[in-house]
C-alpha positions as CSV (number, residue, x, y, z in Angstrom):
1,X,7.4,-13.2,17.8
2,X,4.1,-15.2,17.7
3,X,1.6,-15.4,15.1
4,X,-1.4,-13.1,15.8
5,X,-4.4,-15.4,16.3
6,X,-8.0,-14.2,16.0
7,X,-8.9,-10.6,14.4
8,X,-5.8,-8.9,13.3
9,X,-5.7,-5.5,15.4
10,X,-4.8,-2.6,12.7
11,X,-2.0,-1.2,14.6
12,X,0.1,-4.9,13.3
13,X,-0.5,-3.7,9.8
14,X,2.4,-2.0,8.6
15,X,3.5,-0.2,5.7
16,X,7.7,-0.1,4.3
17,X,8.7,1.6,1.5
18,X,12.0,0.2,0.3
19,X,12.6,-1.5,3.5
20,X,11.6,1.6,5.9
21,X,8.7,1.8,8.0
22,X,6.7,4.7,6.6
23,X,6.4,7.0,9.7
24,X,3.2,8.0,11.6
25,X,1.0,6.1,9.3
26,X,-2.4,5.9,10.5
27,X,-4.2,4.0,7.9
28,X,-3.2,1.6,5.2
29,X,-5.3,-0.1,2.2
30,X,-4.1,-2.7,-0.2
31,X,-6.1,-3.1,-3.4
32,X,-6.2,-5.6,-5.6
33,X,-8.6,-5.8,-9.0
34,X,-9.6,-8.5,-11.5
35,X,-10.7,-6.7,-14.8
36,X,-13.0,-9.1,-16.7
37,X,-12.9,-9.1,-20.5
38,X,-16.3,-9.2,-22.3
39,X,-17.0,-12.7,-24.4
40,X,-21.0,-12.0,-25.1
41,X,-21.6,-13.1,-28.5
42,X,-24.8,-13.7,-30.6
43,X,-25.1,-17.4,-28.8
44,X,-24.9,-15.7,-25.2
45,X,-28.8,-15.7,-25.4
46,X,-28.9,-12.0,-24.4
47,X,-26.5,-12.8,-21.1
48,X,-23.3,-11.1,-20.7
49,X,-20.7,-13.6,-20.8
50,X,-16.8,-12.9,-19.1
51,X,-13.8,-13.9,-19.2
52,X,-10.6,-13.2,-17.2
53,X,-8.5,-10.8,-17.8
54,X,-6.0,-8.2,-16.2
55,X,-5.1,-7.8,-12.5
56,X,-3.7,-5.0,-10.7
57,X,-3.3,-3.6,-7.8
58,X,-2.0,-0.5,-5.6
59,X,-1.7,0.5,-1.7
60,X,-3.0,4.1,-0.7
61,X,-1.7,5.3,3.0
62,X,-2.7,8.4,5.1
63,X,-0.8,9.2,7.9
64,X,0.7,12.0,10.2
65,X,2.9,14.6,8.9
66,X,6.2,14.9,10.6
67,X,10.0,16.0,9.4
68,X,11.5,14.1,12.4
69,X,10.9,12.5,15.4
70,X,10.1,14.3,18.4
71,X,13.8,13.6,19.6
72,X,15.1,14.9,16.3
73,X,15.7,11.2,14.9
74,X,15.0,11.0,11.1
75,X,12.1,9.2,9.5
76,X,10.9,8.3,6.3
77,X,8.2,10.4,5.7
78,X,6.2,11.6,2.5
79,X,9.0,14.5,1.6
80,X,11.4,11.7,1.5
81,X,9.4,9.5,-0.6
82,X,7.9,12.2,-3.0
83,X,11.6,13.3,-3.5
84,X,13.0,9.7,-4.1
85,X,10.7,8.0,-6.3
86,X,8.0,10.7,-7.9
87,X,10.5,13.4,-8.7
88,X,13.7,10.4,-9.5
89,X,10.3,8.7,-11.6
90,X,11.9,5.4,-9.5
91,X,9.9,2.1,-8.9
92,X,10.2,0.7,-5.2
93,X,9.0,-1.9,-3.0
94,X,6.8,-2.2,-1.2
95,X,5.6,-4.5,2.1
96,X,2.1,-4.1,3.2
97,X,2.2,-6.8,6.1
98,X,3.0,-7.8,9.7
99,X,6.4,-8.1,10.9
100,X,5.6,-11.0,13.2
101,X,7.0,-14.3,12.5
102,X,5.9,-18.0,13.1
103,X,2.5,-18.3,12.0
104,X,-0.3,-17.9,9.5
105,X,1.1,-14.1,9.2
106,X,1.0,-13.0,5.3
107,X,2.9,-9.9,4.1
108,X,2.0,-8.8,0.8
109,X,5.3,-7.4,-0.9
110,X,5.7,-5.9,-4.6
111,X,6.9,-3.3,-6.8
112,X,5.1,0.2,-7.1
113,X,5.1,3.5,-8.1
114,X,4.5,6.1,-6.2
115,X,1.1,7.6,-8.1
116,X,0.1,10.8,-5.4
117,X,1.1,12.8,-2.5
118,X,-0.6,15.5,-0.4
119,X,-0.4,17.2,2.6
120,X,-3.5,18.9,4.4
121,X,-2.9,21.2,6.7
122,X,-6.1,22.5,8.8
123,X,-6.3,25.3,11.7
124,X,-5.5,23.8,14.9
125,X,-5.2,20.2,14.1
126,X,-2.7,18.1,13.3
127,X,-0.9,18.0,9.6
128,X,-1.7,14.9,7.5
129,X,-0.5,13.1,4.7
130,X,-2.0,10.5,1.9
131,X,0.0,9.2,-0.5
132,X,-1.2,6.4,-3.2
133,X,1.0,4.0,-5.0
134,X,0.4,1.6,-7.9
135,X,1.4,-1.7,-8.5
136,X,3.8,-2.7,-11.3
137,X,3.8,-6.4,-11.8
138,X,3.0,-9.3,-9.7
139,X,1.7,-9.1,-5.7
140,X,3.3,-11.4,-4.2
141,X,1.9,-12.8,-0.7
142,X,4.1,-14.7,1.7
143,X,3.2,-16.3,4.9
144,X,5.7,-15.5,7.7
């Protein structure tokens, strides 16, 4: 497939948890942080002064709730991944990314825990899901 030029619709965004799409997500946020370390001392002439210091990061995704496919087909879903890696206390990895190829396309790919998952389920509307996961060592970013 192309590269995507221009503004990157959302929808291209994707989310896989140890290689599977996560199903019926319909948002996705990668964080990353820079935690400065504080170097004021008495020659700082009353300025903070900073230096650098840890990074981290972590991906939180809200989505659809669903067991299956409408067809019956099984997905990976937040049962599946609250049950494999929360409960199991199991790292995985993670892609936050595009799946296009041949371009300026970068996929963001690491190791995580999985940190949260809830489910909300309001009168007449449909059954969500948000999930948050934390990242445990470097991000890596590759362009595809």
């Amino acid at each position: 497939m192309a590269a995507i030029n221009g503004i990157i619709n959302g929808t291209d965004i994707k989310i896989y948890a140890a290689t599977n799409l996560v199903a019926y997500a319909t948002s996705g946020t990668l964080n990353v942080n820079h935690s400065t370390r504080d170097n004021t001392n008495k020659e700082s002439s009353g300025w903070k002064e900073s230096g650098e210091g840890l990074r981290d990061w972590s991906v939180d995704l809200d989505g659809m709730y669903a067991w299956a496919t409408a067809d019956g087909s099984a997905i990976t879903n937040l049962d599946d991944l609250l049950s494999s890696y929360v409960v199991t206390r199991t790292s995985l990895a993670i892609e936050f990314g595009t799946n296009e190829s041949g371009g300026a396309n970068n996929t963001y790919t690491g190791d995580v825990y999985m940190t949260s998952g809830s489910i909300s389920a309001s009168t007449e509307e449909s059954t969500t899901y948000s999930c948050s996961f934390e990242g445990t060592g470097d991000l890596t970013i590759a362009t595809a």
